[in-house]
PALUMSE-137943 format. One record per residue: residue number from 1; residue in three letters; x, y, z of N, C-alpha, C in turn. Coordinates in steps of 0.02 Angstrom, whole numbers, plus 50000, padded with zeros to 5 digits. Example, Ala and Ser with C-alpha at 12.3 -4.5 7.8 and 13.67 -1.06 7.14 Angstrom:
PALUMSE-137943
[1, 'Ala', [50660, 49716, 50390], [50615, 49775, 50390], [50660, 49835, 50390]]
[2, 'Ser', [50642, 49888, 50354], [50684, 49947, 50357], [50645, 50002, 50394]]
END
This chain:
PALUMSE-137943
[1, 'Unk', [52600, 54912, 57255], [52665, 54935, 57242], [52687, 54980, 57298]]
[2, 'Unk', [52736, 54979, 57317], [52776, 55018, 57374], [52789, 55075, 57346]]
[3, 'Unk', [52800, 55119, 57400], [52802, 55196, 57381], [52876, 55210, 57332]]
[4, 'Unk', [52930, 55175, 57368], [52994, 55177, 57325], [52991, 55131, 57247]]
[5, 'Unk', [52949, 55112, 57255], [52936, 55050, 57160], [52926, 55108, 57133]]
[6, 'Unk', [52858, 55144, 57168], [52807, 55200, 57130], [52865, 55261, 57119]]
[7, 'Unk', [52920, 55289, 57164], [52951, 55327, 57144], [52994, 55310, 57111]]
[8, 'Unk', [53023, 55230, 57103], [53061, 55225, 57050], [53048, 55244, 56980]]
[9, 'Unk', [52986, 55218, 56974], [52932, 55204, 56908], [52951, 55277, 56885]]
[10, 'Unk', [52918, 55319, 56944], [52915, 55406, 56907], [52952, 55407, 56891]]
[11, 'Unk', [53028, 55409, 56919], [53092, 55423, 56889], [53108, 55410, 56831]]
[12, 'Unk', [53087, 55344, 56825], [53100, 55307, 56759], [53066, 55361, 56709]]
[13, 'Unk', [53002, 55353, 56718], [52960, 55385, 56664], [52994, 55463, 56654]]
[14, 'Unk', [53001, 55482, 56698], [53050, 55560, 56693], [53088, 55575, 56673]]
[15, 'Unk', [53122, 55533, 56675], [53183, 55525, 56644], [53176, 55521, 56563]]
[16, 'Unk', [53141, 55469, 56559], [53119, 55445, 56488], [53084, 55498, 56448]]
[17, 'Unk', [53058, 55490, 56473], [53027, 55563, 56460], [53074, 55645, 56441]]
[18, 'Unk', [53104, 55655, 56495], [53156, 55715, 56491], [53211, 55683, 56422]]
[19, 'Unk', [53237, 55632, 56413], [53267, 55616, 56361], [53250, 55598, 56318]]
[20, 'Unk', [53173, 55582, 56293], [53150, 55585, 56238], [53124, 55673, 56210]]
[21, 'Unk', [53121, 55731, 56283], [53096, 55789, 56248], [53172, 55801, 56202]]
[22, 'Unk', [53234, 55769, 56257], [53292, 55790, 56241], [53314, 55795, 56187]]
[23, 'Unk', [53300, 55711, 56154], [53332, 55717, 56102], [53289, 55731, 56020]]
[24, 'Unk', [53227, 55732, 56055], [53164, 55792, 56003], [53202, 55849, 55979]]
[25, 'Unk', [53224, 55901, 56042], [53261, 55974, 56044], [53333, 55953, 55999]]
[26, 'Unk', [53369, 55888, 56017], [53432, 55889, 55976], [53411, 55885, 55911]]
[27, 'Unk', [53359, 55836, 55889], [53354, 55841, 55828], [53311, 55883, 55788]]
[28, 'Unk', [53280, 55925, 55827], [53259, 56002, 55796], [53317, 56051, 55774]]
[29, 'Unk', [53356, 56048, 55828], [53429, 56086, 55847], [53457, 56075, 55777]]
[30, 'Unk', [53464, 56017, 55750], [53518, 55994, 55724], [53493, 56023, 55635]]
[31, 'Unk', [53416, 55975, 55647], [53391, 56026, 55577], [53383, 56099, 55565]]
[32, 'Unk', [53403, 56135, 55625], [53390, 56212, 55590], [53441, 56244, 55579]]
[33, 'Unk', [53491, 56199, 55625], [53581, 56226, 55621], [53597, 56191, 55527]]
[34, 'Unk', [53558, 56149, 55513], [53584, 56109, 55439], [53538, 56149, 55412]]
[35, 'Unk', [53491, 56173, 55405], [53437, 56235, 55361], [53460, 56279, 55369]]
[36, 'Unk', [53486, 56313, 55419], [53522, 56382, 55418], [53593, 56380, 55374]]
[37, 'Unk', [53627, 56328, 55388], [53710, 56324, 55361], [53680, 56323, 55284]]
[38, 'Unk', [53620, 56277, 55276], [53608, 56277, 55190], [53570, 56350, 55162]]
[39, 'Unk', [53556, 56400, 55216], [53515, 56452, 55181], [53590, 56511, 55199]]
[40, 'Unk', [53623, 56480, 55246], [53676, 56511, 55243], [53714, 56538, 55188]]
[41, 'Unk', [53749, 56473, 55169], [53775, 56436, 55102], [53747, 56464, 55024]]
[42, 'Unk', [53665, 56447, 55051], [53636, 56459, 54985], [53652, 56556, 54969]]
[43, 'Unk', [53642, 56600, 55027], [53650, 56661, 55032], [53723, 56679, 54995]]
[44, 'Unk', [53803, 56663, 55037], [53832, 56678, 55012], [53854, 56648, 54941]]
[45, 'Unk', [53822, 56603, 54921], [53863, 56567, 54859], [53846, 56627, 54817]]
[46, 'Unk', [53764, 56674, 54817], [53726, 56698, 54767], [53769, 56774, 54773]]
[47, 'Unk', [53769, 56783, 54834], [53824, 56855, 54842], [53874, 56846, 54794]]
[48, 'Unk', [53932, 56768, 54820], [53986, 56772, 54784], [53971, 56773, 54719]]
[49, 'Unk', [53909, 56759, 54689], [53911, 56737, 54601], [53894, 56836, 54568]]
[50, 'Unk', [53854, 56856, 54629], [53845, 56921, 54603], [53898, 56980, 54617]]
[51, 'Unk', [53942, 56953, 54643], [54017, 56998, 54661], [54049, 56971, 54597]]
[52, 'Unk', [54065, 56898, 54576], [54095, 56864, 54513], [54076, 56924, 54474]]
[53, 'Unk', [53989, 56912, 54440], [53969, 56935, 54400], [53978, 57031, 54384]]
[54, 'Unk', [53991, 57053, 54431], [53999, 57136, 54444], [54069, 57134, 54434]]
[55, 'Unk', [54123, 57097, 54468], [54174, 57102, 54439], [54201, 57091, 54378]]
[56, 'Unk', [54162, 57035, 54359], [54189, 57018, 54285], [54150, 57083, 54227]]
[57, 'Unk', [54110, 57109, 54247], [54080, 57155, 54187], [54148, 57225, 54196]]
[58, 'Unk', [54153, 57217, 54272], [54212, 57285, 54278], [54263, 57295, 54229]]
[59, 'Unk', [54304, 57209, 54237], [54350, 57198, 54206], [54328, 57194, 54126]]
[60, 'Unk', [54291, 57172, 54126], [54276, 57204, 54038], [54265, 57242, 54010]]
[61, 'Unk', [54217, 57284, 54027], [54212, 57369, 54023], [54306, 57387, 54061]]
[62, 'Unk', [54342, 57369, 54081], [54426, 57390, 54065], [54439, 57359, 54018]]
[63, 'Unk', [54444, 57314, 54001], [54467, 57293, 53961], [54451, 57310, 53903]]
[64, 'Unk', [54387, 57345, 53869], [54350, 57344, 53819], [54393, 57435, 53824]]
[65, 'Unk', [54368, 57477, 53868], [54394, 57521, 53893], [54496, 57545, 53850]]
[66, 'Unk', [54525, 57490, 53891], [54600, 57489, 53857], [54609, 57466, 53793]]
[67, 'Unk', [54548, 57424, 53768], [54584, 57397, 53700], [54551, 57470, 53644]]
[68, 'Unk', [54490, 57502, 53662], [54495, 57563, 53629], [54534, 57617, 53632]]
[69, 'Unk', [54570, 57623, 53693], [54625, 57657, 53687], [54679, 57672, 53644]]
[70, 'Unk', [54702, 57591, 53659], [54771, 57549, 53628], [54741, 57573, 53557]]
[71, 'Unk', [54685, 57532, 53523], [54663, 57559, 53454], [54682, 57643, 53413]]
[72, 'Unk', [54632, 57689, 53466], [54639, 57752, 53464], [54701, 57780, 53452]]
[73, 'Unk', [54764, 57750, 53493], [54810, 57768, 53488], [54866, 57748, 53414]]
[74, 'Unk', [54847, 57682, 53407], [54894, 57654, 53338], [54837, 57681, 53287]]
[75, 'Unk', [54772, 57718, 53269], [54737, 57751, 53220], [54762, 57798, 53205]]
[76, 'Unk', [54780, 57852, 53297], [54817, 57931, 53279], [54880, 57915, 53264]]
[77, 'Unk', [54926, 57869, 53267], [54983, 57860, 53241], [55014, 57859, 53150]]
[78, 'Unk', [54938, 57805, 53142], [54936, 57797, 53079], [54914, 57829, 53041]]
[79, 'Unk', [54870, 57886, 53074], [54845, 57941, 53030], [54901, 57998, 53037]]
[80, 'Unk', [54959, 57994, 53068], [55018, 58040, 53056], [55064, 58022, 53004]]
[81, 'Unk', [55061, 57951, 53017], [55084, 57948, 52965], [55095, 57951, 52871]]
[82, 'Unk', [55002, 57944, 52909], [54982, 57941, 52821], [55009, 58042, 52788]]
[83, 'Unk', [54969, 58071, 52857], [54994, 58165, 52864], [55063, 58160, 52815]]
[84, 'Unk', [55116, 58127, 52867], [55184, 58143, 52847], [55197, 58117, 52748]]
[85, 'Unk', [55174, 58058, 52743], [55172, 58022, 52676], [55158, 58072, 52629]]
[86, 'Unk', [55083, 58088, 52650], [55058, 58153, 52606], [55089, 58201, 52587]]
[87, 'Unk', [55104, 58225, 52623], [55144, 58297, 52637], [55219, 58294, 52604]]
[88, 'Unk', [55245, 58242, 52619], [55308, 58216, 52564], [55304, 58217, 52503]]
[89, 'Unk', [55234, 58191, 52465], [55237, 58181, 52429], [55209, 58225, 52381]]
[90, 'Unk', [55168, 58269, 52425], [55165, 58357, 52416], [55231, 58403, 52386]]
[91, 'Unk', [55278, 58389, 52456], [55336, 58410, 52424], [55382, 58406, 52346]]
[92, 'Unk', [55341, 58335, 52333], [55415, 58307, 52266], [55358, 58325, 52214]]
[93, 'Unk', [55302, 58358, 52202], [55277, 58368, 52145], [55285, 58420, 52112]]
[94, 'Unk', [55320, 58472, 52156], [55363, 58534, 52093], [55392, 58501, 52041]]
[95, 'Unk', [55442, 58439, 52092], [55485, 58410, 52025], [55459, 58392, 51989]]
[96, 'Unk', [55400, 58340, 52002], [55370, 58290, 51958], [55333, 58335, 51898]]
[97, 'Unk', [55308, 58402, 51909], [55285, 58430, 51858], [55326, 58448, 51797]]
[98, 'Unk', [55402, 58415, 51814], [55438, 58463, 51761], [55474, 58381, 51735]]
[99, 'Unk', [55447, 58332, 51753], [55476, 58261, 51729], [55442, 58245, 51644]]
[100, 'Unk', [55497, 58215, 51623], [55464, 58203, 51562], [55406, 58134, 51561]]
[101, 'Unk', [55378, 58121, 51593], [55325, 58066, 51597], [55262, 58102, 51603]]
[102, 'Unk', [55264, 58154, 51656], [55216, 58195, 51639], [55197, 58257, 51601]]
[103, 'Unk', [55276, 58305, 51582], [55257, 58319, 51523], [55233, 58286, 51464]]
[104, 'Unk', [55241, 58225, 51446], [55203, 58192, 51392], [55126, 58178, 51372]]
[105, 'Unk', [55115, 58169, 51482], [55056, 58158, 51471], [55002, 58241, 51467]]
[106, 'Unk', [55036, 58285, 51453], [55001, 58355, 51478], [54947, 58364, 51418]]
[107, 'Unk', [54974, 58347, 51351], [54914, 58373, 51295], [54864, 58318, 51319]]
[108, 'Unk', [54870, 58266, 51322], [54805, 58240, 51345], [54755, 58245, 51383]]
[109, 'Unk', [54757, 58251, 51462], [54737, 58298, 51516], [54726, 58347, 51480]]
[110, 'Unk', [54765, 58396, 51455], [54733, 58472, 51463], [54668, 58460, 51408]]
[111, 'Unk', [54663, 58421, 51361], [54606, 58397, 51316], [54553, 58357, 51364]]
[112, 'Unk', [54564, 58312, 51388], [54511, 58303, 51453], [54463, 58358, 51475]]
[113, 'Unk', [54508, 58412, 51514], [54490, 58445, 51538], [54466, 58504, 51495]]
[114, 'Unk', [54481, 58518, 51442], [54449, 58571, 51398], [54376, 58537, 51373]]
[115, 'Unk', [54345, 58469, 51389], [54285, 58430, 51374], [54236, 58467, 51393]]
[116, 'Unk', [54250, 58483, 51474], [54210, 58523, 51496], [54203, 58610, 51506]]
[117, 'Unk', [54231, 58631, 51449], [54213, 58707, 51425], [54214, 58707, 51378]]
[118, 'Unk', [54172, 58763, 51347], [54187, 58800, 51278], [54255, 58812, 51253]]
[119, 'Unk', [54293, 58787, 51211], [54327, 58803, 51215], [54363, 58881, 51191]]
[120, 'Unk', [54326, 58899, 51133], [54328, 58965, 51101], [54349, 59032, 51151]]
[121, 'Unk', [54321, 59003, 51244], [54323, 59056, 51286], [54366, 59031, 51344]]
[122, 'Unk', [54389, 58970, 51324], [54422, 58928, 51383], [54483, 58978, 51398]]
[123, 'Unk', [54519, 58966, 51454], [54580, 59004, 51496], [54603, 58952, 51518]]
[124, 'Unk', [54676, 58958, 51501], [54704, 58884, 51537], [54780, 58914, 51573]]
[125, 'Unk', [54769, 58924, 51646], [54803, 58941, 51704], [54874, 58901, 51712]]
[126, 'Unk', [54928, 58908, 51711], [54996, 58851, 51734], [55034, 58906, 51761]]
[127, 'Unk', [55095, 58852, 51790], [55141, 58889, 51830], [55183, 58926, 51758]]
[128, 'Unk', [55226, 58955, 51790], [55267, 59017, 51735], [55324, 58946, 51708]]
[129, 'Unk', [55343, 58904, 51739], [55383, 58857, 51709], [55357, 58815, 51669]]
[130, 'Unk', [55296, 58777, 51683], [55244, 58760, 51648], [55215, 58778, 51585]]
[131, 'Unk', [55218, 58832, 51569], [55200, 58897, 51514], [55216, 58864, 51426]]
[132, 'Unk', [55282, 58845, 51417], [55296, 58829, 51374], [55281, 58765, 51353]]
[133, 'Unk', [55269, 58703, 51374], [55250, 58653, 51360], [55188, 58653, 51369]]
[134, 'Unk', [55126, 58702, 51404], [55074, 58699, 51382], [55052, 58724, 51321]]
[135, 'Unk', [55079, 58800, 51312], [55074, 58806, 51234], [55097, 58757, 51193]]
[136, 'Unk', [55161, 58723, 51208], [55138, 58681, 51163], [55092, 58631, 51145]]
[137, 'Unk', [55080, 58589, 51175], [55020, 58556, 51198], [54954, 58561, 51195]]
[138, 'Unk', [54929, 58639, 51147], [54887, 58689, 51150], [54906, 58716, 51070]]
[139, 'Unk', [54965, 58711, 51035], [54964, 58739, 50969], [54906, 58731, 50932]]
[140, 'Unk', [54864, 58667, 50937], [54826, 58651, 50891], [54757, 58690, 50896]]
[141, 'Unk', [54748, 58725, 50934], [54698, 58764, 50981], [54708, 58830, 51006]]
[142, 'Unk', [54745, 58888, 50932], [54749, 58936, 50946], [54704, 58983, 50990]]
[143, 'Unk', [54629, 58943, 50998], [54584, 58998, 51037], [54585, 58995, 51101]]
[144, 'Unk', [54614, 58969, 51135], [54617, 58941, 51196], [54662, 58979, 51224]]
[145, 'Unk', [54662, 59011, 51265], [54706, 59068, 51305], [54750, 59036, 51344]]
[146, 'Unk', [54814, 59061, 51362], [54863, 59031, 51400], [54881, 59079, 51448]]
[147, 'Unk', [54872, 59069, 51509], [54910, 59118, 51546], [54951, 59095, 51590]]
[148, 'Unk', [55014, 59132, 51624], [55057, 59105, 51684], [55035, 59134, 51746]]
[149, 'Unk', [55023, 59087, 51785], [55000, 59082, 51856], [55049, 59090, 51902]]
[150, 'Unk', [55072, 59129, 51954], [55117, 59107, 52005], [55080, 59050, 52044]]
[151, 'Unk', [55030, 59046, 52066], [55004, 59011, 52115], [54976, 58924, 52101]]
[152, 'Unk', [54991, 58922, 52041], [54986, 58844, 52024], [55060, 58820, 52005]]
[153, 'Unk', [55073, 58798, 52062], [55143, 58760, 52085], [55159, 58703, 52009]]
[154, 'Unk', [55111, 58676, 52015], [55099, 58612, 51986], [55022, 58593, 51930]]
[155, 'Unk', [55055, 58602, 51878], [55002, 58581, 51849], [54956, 58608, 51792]]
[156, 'Unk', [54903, 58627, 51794], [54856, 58683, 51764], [54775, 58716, 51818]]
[157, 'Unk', [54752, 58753, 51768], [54658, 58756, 51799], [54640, 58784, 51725]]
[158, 'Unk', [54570, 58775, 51708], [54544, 58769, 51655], [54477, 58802, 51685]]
[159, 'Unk', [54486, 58857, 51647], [54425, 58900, 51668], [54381, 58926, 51589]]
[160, 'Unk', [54324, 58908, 51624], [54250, 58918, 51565], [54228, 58982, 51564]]
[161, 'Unk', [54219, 59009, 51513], [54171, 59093, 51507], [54137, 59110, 51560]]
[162, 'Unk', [54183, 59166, 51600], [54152, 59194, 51643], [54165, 59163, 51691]]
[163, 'Unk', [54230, 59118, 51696], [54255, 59082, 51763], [54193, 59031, 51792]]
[164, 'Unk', [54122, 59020, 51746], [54079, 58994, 51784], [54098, 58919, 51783]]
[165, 'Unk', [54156, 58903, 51764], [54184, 58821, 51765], [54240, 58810, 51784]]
[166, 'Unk', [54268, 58778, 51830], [54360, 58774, 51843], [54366, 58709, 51839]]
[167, 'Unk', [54421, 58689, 51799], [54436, 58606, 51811], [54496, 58630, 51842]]
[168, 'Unk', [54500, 58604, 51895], [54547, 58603, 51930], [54628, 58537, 51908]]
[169, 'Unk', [54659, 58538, 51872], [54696, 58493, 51861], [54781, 58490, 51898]]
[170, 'Unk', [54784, 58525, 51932], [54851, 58537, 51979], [54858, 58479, 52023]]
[171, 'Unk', [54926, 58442, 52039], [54941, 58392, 52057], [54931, 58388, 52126]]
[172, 'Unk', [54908, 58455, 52151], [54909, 58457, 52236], [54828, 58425, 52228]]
[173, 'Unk', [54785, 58466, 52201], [54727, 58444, 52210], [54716, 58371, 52172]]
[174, 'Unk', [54749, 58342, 52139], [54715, 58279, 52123], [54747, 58242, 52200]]
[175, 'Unk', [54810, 58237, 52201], [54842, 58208, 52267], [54752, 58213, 52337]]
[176, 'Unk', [54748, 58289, 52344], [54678, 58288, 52368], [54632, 58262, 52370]]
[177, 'Unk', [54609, 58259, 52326], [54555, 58196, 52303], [54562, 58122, 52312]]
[178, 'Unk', [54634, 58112, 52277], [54653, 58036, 52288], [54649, 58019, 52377]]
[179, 'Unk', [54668, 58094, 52421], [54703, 58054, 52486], [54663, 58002, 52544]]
[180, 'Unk', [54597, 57984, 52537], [54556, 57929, 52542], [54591, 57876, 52533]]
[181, 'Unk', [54579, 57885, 52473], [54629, 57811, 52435], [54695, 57789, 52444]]
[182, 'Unk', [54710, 57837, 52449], [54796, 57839, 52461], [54821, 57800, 52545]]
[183, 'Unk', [54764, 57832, 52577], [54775, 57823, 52654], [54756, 57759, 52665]]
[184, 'Unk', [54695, 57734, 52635], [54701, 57655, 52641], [54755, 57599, 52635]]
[185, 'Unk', [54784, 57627, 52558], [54840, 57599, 52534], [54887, 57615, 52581]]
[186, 'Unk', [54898, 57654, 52625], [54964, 57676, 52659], [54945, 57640, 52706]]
[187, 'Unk', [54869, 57613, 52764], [54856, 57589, 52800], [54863, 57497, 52787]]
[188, 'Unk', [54869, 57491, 52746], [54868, 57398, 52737], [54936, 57384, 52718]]
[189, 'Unk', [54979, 57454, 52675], [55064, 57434, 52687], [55085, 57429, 52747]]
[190, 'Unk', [55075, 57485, 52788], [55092, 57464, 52875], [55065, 57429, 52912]]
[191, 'Unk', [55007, 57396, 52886], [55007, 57323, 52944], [55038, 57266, 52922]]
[192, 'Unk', [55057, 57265, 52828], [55132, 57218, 52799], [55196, 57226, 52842]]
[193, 'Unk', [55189, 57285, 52893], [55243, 57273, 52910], [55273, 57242, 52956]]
END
């Protein structure tokens, strides 16, 4: 073989060679640029799901946040109102003590309430307007003491020997007792509305 065959040959092979390391390196190249873009990829998708996830708890803790608010706020509303209801209806029981529906019902109550004392030593407390329709209400039970109260607006108190018993029967304090109940009832009329 001639020296120029023999240097062709090399060339050849050099060549061949240089473009087979070549395209080795491209296709190394190519897989680490496609492994990187996929660990790329895989990186931010997990960021974005854990930014999703942090945001979406934000927005719910606000949201959870405002709807106890909003709540809080139509509760103190409704508990003014029930205040104001009460308190109205505080007001109209001077009258109501002097209505004939509940004077009728007074000998009965005040017998209720004399159940729980002696009566021989019982004291039975009313307003000074009150006075006369409890005695009456009380004729049958001369032992039973009657006295006029300024301070019971409404109603009576029924006190046992030695004050160690009070039935409290005055319209403020039952209203008291009831206002639990009352406030429910006032709370399920205003969401009728």
């Amino acid at each position: 073989m001639a020296d120029s065959d023999l240097d062709t040959e090399l060339r050849r092979a050099a060549e061949q060679t240089a473009e087979s390391i070549l395209s080795a390196a491209r296709t190394d190249s190519e897989r680490v640029v496609s492994e990187t873009e996929r660990s790329v990829e895989g990186i931010r998708r997990e960021r974005m799901d854990h930014k999703e996830a942090e945001y979406g708890a934000d927005a719910r803790r606000a949201v959870a946040f405002e709807r106890h608010a909003a709540m809080r706020a139509v509760l103190l509303s409704r508990t003014r109102v029930v205040d104001r209801v009460l308190e109205q209806a505080k007001a109209l029981l001077p009258e109501a003590a002097k209505t004939e529906i509940y004077l009728s019902t007074l000998g009965a109550e005040l017998g209720e309430a004399l159940k729980f004392v002696e009566e021989d030593d019982a004291l039975v407390r009313c307003s000074p307007t009150l006075e006369p329709a409890v005695r009456k209400a009380l004729c049958a039970k001369p032992q039973v003491q009657v006295e006029p109260w300024s301070e019971a607006d409404t109603g009576f108190t029924v006190l046992g020997a030695g004050a160690s018993v009070l039935v409290d029967g005055r319209l403020e304090t039952r209203i008291d007792r009831l206002a639990s109940s009352l406030a429910i009832e006032i709370h399920a009329r205003l969401q009728e509305l």
